[in-house]
C-alpha positions as a printed Julia matrix, in Angstrom:
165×3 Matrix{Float64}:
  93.95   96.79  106.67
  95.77   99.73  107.12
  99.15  100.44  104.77
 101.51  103.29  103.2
 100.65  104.64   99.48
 104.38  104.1    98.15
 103.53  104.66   94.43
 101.42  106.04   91.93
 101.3   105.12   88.05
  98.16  105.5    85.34
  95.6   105.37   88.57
  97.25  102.44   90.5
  98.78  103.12   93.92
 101.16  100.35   95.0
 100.49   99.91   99.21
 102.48   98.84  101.79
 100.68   97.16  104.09
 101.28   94.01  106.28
 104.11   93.38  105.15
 102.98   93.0   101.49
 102.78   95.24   98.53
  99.12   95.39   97.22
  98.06   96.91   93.84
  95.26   99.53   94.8
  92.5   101.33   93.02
  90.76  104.39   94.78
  87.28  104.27   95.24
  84.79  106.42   93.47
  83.7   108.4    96.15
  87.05  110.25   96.21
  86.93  111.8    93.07
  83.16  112.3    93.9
  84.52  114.31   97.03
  87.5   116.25   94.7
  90.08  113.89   97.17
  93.32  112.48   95.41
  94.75  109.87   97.48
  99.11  111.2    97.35
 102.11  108.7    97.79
 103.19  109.15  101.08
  99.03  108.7   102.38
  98.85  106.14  105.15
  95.26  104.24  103.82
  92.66  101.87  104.64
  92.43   98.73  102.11
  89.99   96.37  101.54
  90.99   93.25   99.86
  89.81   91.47   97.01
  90.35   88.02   95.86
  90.4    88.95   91.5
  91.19   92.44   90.76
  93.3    95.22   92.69
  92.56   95.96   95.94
  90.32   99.22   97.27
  91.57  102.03   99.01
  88.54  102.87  101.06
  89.74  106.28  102.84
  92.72  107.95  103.98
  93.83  108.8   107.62
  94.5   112.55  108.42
  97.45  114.31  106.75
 100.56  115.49  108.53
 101.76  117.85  105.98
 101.25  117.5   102.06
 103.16  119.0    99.09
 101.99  119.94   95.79
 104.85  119.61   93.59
 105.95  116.69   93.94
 102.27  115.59   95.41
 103.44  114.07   97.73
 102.18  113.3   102.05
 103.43  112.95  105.4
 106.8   113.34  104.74
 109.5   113.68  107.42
 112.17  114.55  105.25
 112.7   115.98  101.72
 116.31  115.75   99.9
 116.14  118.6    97.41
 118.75  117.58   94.53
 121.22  119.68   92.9
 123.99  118.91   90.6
 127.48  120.51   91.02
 128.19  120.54   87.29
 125.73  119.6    84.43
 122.56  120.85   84.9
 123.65  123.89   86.6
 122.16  124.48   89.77
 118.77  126.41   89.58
 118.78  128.43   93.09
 115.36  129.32   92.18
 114.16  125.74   92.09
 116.32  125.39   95.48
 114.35  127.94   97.34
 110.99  127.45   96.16
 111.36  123.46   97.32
 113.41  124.14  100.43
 110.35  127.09  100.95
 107.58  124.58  100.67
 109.28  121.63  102.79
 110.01  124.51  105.85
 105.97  125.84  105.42
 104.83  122.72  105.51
 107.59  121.28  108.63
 109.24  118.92  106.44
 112.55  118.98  106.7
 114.7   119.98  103.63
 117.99  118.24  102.96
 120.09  119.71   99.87
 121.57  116.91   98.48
 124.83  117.97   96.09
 126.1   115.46   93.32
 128.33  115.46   90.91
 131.04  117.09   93.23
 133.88  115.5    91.02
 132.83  117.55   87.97
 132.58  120.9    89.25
 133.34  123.78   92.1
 130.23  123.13   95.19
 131.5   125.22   97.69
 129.46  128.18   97.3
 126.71  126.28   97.28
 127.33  124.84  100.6
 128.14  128.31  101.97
 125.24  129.53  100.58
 122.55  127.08  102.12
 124.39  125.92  105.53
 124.45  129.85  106.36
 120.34  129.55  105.4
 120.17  126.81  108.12
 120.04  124.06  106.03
 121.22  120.68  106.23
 123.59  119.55  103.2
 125.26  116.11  101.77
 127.81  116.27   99.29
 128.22  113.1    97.33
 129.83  111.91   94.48
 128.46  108.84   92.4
 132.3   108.05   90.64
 133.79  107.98   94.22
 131.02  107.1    96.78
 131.23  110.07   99.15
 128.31  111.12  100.98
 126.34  107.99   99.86
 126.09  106.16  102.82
 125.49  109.57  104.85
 122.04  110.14  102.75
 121.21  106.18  103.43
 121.56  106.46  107.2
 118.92  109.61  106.66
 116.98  107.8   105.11
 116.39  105.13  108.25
 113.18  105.1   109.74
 111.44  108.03  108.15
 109.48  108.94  105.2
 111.23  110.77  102.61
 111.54  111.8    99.27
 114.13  113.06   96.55
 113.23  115.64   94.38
 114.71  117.84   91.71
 115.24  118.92   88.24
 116.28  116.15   85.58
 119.75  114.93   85.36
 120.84  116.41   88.51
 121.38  112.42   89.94
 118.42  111.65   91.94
């Protein structure tokens, strides 16, 4: 059965596959081989009736990240907060840097836009090229814009803590 890695915690990767959600072990051989199977992996399962289920191998990469490990992703939203943290433009670059090497696209998501000035940071990365949401928890905005991005692809949110993710 083939399904989507969705999750990793303490060595168990939670699958999507068939329209159920197994609990998955890797096999062996992939540490043997120096292979770590990455959420975001589409995988081959084998079932079991006691136990969690195998992942037996992995089909070929699209694109992979290393921080967040991560696979296959069509989309990454690269979170920043408006007001507390302050936005790390270092952090920015580095992940929008690593989405664009490895065609992913980068979306710069910007909360907390009721506590503090954004609009430099929009100038900043929409003259760049990039694509940026502004949204605001205490009001809404720019929630249901990152949910229809979200429709149909494979994405991620990453960031630095307490930005909102």
């Amino acid at each position: 059965m083939e399904g989507l890695i969705t999750k990793l915690v303490a060595g168990v990767y939670t699958v999507e596959a068939g329209g159920c959600i197994l609990e998955c072990q890797a096999k062996g051989t992939f540490r043997k081989l120096g292979i770590s199977p990455l959420v975001g992996d589409l995988a081959q399962v084998s079932l079991r009736e006691t136990g969690y289920h195998s992942i037996d191998s992995l089909l070929p990469r699209r694109n992979s990240l290393c921080r967040p490990p991560l696979a296959n992703l069509d989309q990454l939203f690269i979170v920043v907060s408006a007001a507390e943290p302050a936005p790390n433009f270092q952090v920015i670059d580095r992940m929008t840097a690593a989405a664009d090497d490895q065609e992913i696209t980068p979306v710069l998501v910007i909360t907390k836009t009721d506590l503090a000035p954004y609009e430099e940071i929009v100038r900043i990365y929409t003259h760049a090229g990039f694509d940026v949401v502004i949204t605001s928890a205490a009001s809404g905005k720019g929630v249901m814009e990152v949910k229809k991005r979200l429709a149909g692809k494979i994405s991620a949110f990453a960031g630095n803590p307490g930005v909102g993710k």
